[in-house]
C-alpha positions in Angstrom: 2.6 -20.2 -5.9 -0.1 -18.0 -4.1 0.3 -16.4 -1.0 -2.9 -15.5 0.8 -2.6 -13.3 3.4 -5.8 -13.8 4.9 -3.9 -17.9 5.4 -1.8 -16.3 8.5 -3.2 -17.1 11.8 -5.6 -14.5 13.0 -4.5 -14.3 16.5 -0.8 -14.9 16.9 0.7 -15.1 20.6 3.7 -12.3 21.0 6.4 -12.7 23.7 6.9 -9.2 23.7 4.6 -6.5 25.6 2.7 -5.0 23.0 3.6 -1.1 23.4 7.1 -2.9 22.2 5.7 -3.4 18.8 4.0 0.3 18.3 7.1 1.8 16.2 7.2 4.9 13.8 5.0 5.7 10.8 6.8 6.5 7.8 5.1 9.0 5.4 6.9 8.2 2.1 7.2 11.0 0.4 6.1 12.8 -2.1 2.9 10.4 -2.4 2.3 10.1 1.0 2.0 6.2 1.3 1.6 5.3 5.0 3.5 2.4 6.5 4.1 1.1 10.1 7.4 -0.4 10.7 7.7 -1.9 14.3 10.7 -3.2 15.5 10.6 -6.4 17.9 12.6 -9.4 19.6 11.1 -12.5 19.3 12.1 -13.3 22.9 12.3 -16.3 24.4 15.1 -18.3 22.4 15.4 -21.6 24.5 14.9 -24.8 22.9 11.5 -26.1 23.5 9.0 -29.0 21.9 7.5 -28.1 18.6 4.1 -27.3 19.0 2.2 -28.7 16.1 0.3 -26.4 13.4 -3.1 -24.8 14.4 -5.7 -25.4 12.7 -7.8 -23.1 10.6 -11.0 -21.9 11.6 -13.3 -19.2 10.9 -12.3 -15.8 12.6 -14.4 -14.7 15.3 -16.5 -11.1 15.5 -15.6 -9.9 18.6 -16.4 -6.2 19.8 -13.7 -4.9 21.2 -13.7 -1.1 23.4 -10.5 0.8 23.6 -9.0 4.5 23.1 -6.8 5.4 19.9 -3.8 7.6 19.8 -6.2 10.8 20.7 -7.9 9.3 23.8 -10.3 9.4 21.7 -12.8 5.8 22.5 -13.2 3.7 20.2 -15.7 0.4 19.4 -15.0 -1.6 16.4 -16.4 -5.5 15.5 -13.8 -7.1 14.0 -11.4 -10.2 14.4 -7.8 -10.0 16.4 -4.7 -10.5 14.5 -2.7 -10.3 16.6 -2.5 -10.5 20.6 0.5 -9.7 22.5 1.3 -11.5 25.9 0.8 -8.0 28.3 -3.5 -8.3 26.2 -2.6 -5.4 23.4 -4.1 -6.0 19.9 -4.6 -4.8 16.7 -7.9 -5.4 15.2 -9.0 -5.6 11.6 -12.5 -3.9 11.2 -15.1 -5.4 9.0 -14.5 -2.5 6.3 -11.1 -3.7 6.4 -9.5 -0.9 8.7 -6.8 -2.0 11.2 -6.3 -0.7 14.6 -3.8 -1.0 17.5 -5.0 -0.8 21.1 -2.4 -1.1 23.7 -2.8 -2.8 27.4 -3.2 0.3 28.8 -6.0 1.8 26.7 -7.8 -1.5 26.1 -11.5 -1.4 28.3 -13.2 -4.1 27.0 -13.0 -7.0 24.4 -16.2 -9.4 24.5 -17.3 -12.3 21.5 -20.3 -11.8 19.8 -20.8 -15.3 18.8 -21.1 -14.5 15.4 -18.4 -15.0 12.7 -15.9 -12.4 11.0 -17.5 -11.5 7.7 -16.6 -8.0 5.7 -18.9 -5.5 5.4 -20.6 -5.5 1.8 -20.5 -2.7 -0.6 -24.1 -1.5 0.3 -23.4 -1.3 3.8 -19.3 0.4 3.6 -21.1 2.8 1.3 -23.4 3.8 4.0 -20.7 4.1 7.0 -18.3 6.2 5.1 -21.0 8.5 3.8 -22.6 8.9 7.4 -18.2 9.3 8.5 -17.8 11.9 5.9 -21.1 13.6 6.5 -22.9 16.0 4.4 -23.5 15.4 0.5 -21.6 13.1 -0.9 -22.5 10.6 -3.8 -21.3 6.5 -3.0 -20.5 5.0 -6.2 -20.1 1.3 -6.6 -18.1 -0.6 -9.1 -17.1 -4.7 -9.3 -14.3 -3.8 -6.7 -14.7 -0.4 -5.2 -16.5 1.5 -3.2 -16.0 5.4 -3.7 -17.5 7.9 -1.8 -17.2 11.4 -3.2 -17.7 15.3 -2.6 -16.0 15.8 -6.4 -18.4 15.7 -9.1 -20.4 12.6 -10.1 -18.2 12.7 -13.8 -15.3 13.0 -12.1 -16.2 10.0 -10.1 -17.2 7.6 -12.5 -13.9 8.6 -14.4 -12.2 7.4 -11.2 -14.0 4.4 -10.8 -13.5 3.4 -15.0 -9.4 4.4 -14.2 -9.1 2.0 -10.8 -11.0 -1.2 -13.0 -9.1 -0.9 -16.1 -6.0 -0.9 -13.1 -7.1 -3.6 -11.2 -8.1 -5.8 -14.6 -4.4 -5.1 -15.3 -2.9 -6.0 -12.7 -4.3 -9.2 -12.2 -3.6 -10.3 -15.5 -0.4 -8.9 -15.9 1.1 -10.9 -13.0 -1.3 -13.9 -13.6 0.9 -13.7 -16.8 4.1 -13.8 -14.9 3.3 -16.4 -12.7 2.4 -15.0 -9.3 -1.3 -15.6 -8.4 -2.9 -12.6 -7.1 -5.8 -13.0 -5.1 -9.4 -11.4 -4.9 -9.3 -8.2 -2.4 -11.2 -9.7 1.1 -13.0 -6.2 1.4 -14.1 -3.9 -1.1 -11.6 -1.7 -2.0 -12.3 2.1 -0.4 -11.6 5.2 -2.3 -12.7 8.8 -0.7 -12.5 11.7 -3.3 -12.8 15.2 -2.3 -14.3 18.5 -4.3 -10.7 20.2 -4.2 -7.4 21.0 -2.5 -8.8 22.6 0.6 -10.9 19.8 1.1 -8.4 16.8 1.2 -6.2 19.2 2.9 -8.1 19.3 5.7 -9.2 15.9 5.5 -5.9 14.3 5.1 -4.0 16.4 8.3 -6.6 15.0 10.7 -6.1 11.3 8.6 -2.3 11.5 8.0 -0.8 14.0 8.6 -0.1 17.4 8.1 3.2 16.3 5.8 0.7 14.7 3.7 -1.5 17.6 3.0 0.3 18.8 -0.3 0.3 15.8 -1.8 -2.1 14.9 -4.8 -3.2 12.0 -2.9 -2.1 9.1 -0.9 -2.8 5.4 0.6 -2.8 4.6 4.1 -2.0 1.6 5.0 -3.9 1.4 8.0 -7.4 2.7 6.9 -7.0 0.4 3.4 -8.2 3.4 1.9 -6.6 5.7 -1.3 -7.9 9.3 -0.8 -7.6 12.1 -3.1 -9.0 15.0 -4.5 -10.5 16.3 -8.1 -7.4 16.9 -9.9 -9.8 19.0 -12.9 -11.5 21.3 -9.9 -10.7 25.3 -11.2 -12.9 28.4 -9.4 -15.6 27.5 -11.8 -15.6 23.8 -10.3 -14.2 20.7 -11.8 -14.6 19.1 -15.2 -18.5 17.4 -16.5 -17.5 15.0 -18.8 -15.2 12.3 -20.0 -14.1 14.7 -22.6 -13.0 17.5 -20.1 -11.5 15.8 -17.7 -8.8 13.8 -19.8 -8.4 18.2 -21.5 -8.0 19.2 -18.4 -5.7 16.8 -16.9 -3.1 16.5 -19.9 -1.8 20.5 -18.9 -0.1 18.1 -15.6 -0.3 14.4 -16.8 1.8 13.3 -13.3 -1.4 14.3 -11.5 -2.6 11.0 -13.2 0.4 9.2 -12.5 -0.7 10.1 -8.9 -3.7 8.3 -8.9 -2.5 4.7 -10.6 0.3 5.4 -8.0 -1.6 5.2 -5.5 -4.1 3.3 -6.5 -1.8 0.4 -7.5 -0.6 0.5 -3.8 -4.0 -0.6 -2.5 -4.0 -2.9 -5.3 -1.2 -4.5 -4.5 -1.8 -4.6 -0.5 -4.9 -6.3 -1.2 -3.9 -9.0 -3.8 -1.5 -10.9 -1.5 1.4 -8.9 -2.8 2.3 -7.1 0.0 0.8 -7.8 3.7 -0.1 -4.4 5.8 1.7 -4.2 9.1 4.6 -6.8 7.4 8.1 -5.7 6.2 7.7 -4.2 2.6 10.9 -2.8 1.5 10.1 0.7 0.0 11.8 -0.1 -3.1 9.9 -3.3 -4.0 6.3 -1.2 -2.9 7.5 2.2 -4.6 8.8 0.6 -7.4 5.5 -1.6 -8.2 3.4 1.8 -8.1 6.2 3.8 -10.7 5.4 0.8 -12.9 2.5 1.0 -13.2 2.0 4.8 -13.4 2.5 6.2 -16.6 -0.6 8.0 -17.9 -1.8 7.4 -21.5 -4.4 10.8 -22.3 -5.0 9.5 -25.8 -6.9 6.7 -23.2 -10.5 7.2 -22.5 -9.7 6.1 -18.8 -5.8 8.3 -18.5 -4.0 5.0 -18.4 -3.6 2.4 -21.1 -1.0 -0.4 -20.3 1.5 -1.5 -17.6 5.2 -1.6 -17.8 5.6 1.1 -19.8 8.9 2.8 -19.9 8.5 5.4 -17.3 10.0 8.5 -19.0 10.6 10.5 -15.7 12.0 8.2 -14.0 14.0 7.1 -16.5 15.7 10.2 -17.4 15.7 11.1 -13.1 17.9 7.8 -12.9 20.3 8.4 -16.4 20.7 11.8 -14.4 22.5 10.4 -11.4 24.4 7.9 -12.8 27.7 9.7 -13.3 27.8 10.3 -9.4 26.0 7.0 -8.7 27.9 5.4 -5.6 29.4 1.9 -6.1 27.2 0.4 -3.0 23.9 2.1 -4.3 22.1 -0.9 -5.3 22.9 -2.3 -1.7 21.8 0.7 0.1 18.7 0.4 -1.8 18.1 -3.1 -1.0 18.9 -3.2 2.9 17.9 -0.1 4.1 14.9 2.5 3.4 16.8 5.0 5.0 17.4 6.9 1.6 13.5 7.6 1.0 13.3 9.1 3.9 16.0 11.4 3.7 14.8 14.4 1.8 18.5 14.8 -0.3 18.8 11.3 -1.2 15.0 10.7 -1.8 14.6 11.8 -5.5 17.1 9.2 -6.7 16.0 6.9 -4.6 12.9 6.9 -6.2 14.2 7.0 -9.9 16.5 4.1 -8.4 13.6 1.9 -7.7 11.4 2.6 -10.7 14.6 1.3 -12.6 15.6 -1.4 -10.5 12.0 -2.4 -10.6 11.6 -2.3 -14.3 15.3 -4.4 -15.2 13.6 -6.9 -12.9 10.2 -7.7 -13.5 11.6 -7.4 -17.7 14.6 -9.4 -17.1 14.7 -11.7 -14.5 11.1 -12.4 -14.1 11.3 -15.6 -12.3 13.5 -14.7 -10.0 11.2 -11.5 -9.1 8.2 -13.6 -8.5 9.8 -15.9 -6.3 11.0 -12.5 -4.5 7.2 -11.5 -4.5 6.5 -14.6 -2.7 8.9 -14.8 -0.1 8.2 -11.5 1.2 4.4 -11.7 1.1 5.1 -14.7 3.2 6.6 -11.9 6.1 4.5 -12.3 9.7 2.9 -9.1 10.1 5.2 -7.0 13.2 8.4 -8.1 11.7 10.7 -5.4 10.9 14.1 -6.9 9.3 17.5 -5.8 9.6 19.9 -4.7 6.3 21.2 -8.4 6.7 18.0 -10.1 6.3 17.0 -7.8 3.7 20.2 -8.3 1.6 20.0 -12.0 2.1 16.3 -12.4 1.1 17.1 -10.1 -2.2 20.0 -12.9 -2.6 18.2 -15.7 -2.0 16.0 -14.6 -5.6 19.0 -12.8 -7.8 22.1 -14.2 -6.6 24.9 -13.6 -4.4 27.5 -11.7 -7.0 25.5 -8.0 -6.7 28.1 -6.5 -8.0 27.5 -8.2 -11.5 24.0 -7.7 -11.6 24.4 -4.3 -11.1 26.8 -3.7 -14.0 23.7 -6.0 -15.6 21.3 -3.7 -14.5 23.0 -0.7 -14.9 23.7 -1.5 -19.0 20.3 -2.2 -19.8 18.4 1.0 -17.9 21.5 2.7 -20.6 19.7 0.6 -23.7 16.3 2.2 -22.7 14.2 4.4 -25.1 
């Protein structure tokens, strides 16, 4: 079955007041991945008539005035997603950027008559070169736009390492039987000339907690942004030949980039819906399988599914004082990868859960995939829901498949 996100209703009538819905961000740690998770009640629960299904039509352009989180004012075209009953919204700009403006900061929201179309790769390149400012080189492949301060080698290595991952992913879950879909917008990447620069760049985007990281993807600017992993005083690397020298002294800094760039990947396939529930373990565990670097490649990265090494040995690690509810705490709650004791395993957890899986009980983890990439956008669910949904896909005795689990991660070499 294939779940398109872009098929959910583009403007979606909330019961609750929309500063209701604005919950926390979660920086996911070490890599930085951005989520919101909002918390709301549906509301009214009285029985009424069924109302019957709207139907599609095109999404409207609409320009729409408000101020962000700074008070900073903002003006983006771009179609509603949703609209809350108090007039808040959050907007998805034609590069493929959402944004929330509450009630109280909204000035003015008027049509343009014109219909919601993306921006093309010509014209993204242009806005995020004049958003960045000063030199920068805008390179475009089948699916990506990058715009870049790191050297043009360095960039075109990029851009060959995100196709060879996209192609891959596609076909490898076109192969298992969940239909990913084109990305709606091109696909952004910004890559910056060294530490110093992302650093700055990505405290004023992120975060200052995201500042160390190698890179990250935010899922409310779309966007993966990192920084030239081969960059030394003398600068970074010229050539194919180089770069892959360079990087195989610290081959997880390549692991970092398919990380992240399998995130965007994945939130733009119809995997996973921005601004939806995504369990971190399902989303982490995706990116840790498809990360392992292959230097002997061209490109860094060869294959997907590989046995992930470090994770692997991280997880075979903990299982001596592994608890007896860990696979559920996993499942209902991501409460562990946010707490910085517990977050390691939790990580080496996932990748393992992730791999037994997607290698052993394939159908069942596509029909997983397709239930939650069915989640409404603002949704946050509780351990129940969570637990019943993982149910629902691998059955209700989780105690036997975690002795199942458990045995073959042991068989692993």
């Amino acid at each position: 079955m294939k779940v398109d996100k872009n098929a959910l209703p583009l403007s979606c009538g909330l019961r609750t007041p929309f500063s209701s819905l604005l919950g926390r961000w979660r920086k996911a740690a070490p890599f930085g991945l951005l989520f919101l998770i909002v918390s709301f009640a549906v509301g009214d629960e009285r029985a009424s008539e069924p109302e019957p299904p709207p139907q599609p039509s095109a999404p409207r352009l609409e320009q729409v005035t408000f101020k962000d989180d700074a008070g900073i004012e903002r003006k983006t075209a771009g179609r509603v997603l949703i609209e809350a009953v108090d007039g808040g919204l959050v907007v998805e700009g034609r590069d493929g950027r959402l944004w929330r403006a509450e009630k109280e900061r909204l000035i003015a929201r008027e049509p343009t008559g014109e219909t919601f179309s993306p921006l093309s790769p010509a014209e993204l390149g242009r806005q995020l070169a004049a958003e960045l400012g000063g030199e920068v080189d805008v390179v475009t492949t089948k699916h990506y736009v990058i715009c870049s301060r790191a050297g043009k080698a360095y960039t075109r290595w990029c851009g060959a390492l995100f196709e060879r991952l996209y192609a891959a992913f596609q076909r490898y879950w076109k192969n298992m039987g969940f239909e990913p879909h084109e990305p709606e917008f091109p696909l952004v990447a910004l890559i910056f000339a060294h530490d110093r620069q992302f650093a700055e760049f990505a405290t004023k985007d992120a975060g200052p907690d995201v500042a160390t990281a190698k890179g990250y993807f935010s899922a409310d600017t779309n966007r993966i942004v990192l920084y030239d992993l081969t960059a030394t005083g003398q600068g970074g690397a010229g050539n194919d030949a180089e770069i892959t020298k360079r990087l195989a002294a610290a081959p997880f800094n390549v692991a970092t980039i398919v990380h992240e760039a399998t995130h965007q990947i994945a939130f733009n396939s119809g995997m996973h819906v921005r601004y939806a529930d995504n369990p971190l373990w399902l989303v982490e565990g995706m990116a840790m399988f498809f990360e392992t670097p292959d230097l002997t490649s061209r490109t860094g990265w060869k294959t997907a599914g590989a046995v992930n090494d470090l994770r692997l040995g991280q997880f075979r690690k903990q299982l001596e004082r592994r608890p007896a509810d860990s696979l559920t705490t996993l499942i209902q709650s991501d409460a562990r990868f946010t707490n910085p004791d517990q977050m390691g395993p939790a990580y080496a957890e996932a990748w393992a859960l992730s791999y037994f899986l997607i290698k052993a009980r394939k159908k069942a983890y596509v029909e997983y995939l397709n239930r939650l990439a069915a989640k409404p956008r603002l949704v946050f669910d509780d351990p129940a829901t969570r637990l019943k949904d993982f149910r629902a896909a691998f059955g209700d005795d989780l105690q036997q498949l975690d002795q199942e689990f458990v045995k073959y991660v042991r068989k692993l070499k």
